[in-house]
N, C-alpha and C positions, 0 to 999 in steps of 0.2 A: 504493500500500500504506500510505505515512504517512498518506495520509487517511483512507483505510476506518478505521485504527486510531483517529485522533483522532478521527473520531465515532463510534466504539465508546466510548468513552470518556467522550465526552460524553454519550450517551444512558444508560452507564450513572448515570452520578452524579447525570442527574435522575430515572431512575426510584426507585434505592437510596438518593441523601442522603449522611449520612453511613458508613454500612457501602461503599459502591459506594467514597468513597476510600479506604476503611481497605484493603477488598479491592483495588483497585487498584496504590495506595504499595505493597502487600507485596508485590505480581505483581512490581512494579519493579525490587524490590531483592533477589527470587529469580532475576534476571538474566532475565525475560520484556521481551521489546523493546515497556515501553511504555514512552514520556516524562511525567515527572512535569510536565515545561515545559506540557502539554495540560494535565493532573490538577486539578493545584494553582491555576492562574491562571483556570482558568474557576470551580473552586469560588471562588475568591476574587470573580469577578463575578459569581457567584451569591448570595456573602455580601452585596454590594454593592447588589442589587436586593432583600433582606432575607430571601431565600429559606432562608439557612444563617448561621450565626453564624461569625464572622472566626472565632474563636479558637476552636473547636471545630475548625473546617476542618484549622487549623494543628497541633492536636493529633493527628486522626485521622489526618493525613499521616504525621505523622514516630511512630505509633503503628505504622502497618502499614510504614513503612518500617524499623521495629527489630523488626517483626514478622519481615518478609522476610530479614534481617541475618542475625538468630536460627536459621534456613535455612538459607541458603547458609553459614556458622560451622558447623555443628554436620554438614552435610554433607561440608562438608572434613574435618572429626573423622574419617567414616565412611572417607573413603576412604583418609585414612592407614593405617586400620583394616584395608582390604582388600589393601591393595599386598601382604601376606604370602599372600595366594590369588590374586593375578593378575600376573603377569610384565611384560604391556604397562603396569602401572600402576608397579611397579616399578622398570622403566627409564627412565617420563615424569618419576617422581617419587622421585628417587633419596634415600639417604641423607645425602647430601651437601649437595643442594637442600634436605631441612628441615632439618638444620644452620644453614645458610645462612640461612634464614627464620625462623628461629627465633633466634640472635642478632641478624638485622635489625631484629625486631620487639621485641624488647629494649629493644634502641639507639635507635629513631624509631616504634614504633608508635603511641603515644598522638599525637604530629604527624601518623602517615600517618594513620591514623583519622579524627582530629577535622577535618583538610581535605579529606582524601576523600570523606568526607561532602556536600562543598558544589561540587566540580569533577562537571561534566558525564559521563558516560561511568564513569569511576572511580568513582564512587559508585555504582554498581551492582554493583561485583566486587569492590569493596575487601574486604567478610568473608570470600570465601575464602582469601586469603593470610592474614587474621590468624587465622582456625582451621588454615590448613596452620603457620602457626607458634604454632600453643598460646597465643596471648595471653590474659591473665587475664580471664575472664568477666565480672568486674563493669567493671573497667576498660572490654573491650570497650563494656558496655551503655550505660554512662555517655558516652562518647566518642560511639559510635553516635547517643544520647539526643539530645543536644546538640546536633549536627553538623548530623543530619536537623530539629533542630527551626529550626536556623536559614535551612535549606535551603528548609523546607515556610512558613515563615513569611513571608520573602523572595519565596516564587512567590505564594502567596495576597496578600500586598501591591501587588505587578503587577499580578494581575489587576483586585483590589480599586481600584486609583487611574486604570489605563487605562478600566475601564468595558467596554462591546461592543469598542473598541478591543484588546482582551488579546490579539485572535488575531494582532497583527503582531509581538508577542514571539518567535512560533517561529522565524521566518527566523532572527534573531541565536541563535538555542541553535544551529537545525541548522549555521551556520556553523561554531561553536565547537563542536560535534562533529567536522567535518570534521577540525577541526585538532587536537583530542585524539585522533583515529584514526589520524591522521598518524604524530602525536611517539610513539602506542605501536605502530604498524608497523615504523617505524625502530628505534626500541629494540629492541625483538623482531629485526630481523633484525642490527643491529650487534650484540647477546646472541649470537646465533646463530654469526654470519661469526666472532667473537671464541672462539667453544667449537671452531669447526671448527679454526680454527690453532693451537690448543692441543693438542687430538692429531695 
């Protein structure tokens, strides 16, 4: 399935150019399971054989990546919106949880933001917690702007200095996926085991 997708991906960027990453980076960070680790590193050895310009690459990445943000942000809006007409969302997402999230993101969001942006996994879901807790919009954009642009610049650089070589980058992402999946399973279920002995 990793591959059918990684050459999806590839075929799209050299039929589309530049729109294929813009549209792609945004798929990314609307939380669709594609890897920008594929995206970015091959347009960057695309830029590399002169077919695309470096710094356009890196632009239209971290473009459709604040594209995608702007999405998943404004969706969370939505659904705060609706927890007053539906029950199940309600008690997923109680009063208390945005409370909670909402002085979190007070206290560290401009930090969770601006590094979330650049960690594997997490950067794909990081705007819904900062729309579930109201973060300020430009704040968001700016932190977002930034984040992703060092993110998309960083893979386009890879790809750009390995050459045909970029494709042995993935193993090391998918490792360190592994293990960001890991640390937010356990979190999740110590969250969990932790709410249970509480009542």
């Amino acid at each position: 399935m990793l591959t059918a997708i990684s050459n999806l991906v590839i075929e799209t960027i050299k039929y589309l150019g530049y729109p294929g990453i813009f549209l792609l980076m945004t798929l990314e960070s609307v939380n669709v399971p594609i890897p920008s680790e594929v995206i970015m590193p091959f347009s960057g050895f695309l830029a590399l054989q002169g077919n695309l310009n470096f710094w356009l690459v890196a632009l239209m990445g971290t473009l459709g990546n604040l594209a995608g943000s702007f999405f998943s942000y404004f969706l969370a809006e939505w659904i705060i919106e609706m927890r007053g007409k539906s029950k199940i969302l309600s008690v997923v997402i109680s009063e208390k949880h945005l409370n909670k999230t909402d002085i979190w993101f007070k206290k560290y969001g401009s930090f969770s933001i601006f590094i979330g942006r650049i960690i594997p996994i997490v950067r794909t879901f990081i705007s819904l917690p900062a729309g579930l807790g109201k973060m300020e919009i430009k704040k968001f954009t700016i932190l977002t702007f930034l984040g992703s642009f060092i993110w998309s610049l960083f893979l386009t650089y890879i790809g750009f200095f390995l050459g045909e070589n970029w494709t042995v980058i993935e193993n090391y992402f998918r490792q360190m996926d592994v293990i960001i999946v890991a640390a937010i399973v356990l979190g999740i279920a110590y969250w969990l085991v932790k709410m249970m002995k509480k009542r």
